[in-house]
Residue frames as qw, qx, qy, qz and C-alpha x, y, z in Angstrom:
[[0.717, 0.458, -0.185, 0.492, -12.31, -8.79, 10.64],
 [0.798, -0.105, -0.175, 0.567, -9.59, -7.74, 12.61],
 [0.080, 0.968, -0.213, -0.102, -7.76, -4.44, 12.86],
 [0.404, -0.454, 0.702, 0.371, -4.24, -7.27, 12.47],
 [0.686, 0.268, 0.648, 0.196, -6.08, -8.40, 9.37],
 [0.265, 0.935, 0.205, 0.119, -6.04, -5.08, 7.69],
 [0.424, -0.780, 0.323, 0.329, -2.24, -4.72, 8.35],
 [0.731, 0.605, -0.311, 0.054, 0.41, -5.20, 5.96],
 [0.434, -0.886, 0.162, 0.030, 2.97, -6.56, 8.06],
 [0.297, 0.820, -0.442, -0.210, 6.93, -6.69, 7.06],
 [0.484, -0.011, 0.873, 0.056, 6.91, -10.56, 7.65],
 [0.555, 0.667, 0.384, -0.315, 4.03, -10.18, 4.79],
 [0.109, 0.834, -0.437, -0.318, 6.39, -7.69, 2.98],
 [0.221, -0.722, 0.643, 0.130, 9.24, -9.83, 2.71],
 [0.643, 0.215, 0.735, -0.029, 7.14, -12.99, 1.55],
 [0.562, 0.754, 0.205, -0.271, 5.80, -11.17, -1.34],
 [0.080, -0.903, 0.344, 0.245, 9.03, -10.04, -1.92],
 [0.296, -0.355, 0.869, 0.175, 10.85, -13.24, -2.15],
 [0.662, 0.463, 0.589, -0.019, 7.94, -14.92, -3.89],
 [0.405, 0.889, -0.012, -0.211, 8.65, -11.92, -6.65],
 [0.125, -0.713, 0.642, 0.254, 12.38, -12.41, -6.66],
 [0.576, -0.059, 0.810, -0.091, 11.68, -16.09, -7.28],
 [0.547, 0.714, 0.436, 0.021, 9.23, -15.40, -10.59],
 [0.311, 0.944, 0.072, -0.090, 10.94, -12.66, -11.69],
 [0.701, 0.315, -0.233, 0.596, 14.54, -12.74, -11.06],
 [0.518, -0.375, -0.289, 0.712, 16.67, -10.05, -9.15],
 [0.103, 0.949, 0.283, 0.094, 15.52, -6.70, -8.59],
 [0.416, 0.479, -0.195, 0.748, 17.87, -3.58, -8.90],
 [0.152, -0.052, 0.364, -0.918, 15.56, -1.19, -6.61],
 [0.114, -0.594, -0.788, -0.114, 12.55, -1.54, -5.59],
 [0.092, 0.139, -0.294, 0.941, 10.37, 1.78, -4.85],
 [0.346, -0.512, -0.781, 0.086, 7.61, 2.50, -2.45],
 [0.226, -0.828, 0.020, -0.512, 6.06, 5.03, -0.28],
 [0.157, 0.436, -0.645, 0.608, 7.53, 5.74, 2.79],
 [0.851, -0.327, -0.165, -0.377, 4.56, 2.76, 4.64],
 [0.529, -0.691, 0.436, -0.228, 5.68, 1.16, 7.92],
 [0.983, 0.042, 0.179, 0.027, 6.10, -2.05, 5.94],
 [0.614, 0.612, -0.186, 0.463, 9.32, -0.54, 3.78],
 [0.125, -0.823, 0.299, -0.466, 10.43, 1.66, 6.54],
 [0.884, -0.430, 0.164, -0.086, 10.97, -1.67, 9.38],
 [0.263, -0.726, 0.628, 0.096, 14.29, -2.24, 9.91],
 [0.708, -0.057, 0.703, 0.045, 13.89, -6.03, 9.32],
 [0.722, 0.599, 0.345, 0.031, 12.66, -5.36, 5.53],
 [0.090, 0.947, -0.298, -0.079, 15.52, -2.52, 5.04],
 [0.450, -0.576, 0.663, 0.161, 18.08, -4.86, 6.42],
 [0.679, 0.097, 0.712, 0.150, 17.21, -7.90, 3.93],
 [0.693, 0.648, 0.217, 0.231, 17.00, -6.03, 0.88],
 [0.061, -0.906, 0.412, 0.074, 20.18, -4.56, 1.67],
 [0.294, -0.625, 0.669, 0.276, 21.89, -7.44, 2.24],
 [0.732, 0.444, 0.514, 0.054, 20.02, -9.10, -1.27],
 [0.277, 0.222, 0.487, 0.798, 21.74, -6.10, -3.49],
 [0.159, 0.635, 0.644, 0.397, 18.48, -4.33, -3.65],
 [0.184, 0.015, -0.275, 0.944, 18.27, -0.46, -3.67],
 [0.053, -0.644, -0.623, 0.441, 15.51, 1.66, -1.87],
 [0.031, -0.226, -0.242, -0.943, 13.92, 4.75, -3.72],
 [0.024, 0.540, 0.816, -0.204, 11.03, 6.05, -2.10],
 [0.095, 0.688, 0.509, 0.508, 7.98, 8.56, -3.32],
 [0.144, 0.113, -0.414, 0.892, 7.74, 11.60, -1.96],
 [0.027, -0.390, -0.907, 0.155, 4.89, 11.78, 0.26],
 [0.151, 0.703, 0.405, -0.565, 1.96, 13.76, -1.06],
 [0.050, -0.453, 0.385, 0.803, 3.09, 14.32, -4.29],
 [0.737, 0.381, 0.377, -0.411, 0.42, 13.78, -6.99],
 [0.515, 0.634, -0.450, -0.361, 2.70, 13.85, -9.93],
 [0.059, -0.123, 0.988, 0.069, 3.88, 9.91, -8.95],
 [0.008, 0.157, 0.950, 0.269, 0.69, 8.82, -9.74],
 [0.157, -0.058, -0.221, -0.961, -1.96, 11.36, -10.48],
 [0.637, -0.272, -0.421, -0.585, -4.98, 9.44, -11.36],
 [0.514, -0.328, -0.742, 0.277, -4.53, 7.39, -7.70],
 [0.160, -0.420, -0.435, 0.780, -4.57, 10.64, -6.00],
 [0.339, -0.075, -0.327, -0.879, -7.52, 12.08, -7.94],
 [0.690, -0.270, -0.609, -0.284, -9.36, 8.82, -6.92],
 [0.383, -0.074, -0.607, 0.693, -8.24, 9.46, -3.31],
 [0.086, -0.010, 0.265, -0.960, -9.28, 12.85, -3.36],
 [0.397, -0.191, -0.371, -0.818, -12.50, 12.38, -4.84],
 [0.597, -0.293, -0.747, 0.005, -13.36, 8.77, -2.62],
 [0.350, -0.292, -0.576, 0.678, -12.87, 11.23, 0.45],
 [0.285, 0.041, -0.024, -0.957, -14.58, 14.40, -0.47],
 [0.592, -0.132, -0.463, -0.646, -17.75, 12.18, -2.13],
 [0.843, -0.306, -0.414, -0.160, -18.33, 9.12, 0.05],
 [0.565, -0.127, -0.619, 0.531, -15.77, 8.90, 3.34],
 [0.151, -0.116, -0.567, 0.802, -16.61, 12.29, 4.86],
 [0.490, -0.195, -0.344, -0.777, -20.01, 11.82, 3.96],
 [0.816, -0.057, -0.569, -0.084, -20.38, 8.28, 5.82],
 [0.315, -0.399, 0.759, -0.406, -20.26, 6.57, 9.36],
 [0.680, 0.124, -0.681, -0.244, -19.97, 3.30, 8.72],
 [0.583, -0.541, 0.447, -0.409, -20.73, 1.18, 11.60],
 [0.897, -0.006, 0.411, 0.162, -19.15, -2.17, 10.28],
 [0.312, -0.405, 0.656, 0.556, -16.19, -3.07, 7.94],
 [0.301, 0.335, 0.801, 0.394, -18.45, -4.81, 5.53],
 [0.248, 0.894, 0.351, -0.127, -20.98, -1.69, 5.34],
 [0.121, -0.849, 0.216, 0.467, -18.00, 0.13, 4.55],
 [0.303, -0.127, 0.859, 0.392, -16.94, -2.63, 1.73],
 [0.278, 0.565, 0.712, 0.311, -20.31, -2.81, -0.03],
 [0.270, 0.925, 0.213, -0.159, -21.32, 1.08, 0.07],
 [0.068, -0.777, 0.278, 0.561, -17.68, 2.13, -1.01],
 [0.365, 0.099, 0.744, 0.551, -17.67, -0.52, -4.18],
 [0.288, 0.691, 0.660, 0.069, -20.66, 0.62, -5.03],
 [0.059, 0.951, -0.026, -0.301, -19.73, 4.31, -5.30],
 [0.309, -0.558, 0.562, 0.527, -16.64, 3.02, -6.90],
 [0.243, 0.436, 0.832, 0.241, -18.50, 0.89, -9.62],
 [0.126, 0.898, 0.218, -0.360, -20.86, 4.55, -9.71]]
């Protein structure tokens, strides 16, 4: 795999986006961290000029979603700075497994 296949990029974004609008209907706001994909002019501009408003998380803040940043902390203390992975896949099958653990 790649190091572009492991991007998110705001051509990506903007699909999803529209695919959602499409199923769902019109969004008021949409909120997000403050990733390069929200932050790209190109995605800013178009959900301006759709109506839709920006709110982003503040970064670092556990209280938006606790249990993700418990599982952060813990996947990095227990198994990332334990590990040198020398492939993507070794790094896919030992970190399910510790997640599955």
């Amino acid at each position: 795999m790649t190091g572009s296949a492991r991007r998110l990029r705001s051509e990506n974004v903007l699909a999803a986006l529209a695919d959602l609008l499409v199923t769902r209907g019109p969004l008021a706001k949409i909120r997000s961290d403050h990733g390069t994909e929200f932050v790209a002019n190109f995605v800013q501009q178009w959900l301006a000029k759709i109506g839709v408003k920006t709110l982003y998380l503040t970064p670092g803040s556990p209280w938006v979603n606790g249990y993700f940043e418990s599982f952060n902390g813990s996947m990095r203390h227990e198994r990332l700075n334990g590990e040198i992975f020398c492939t993507l896949d070794e790094a896919r099958i030992l970190i399910e497994g510790w997640r599955k653990h």
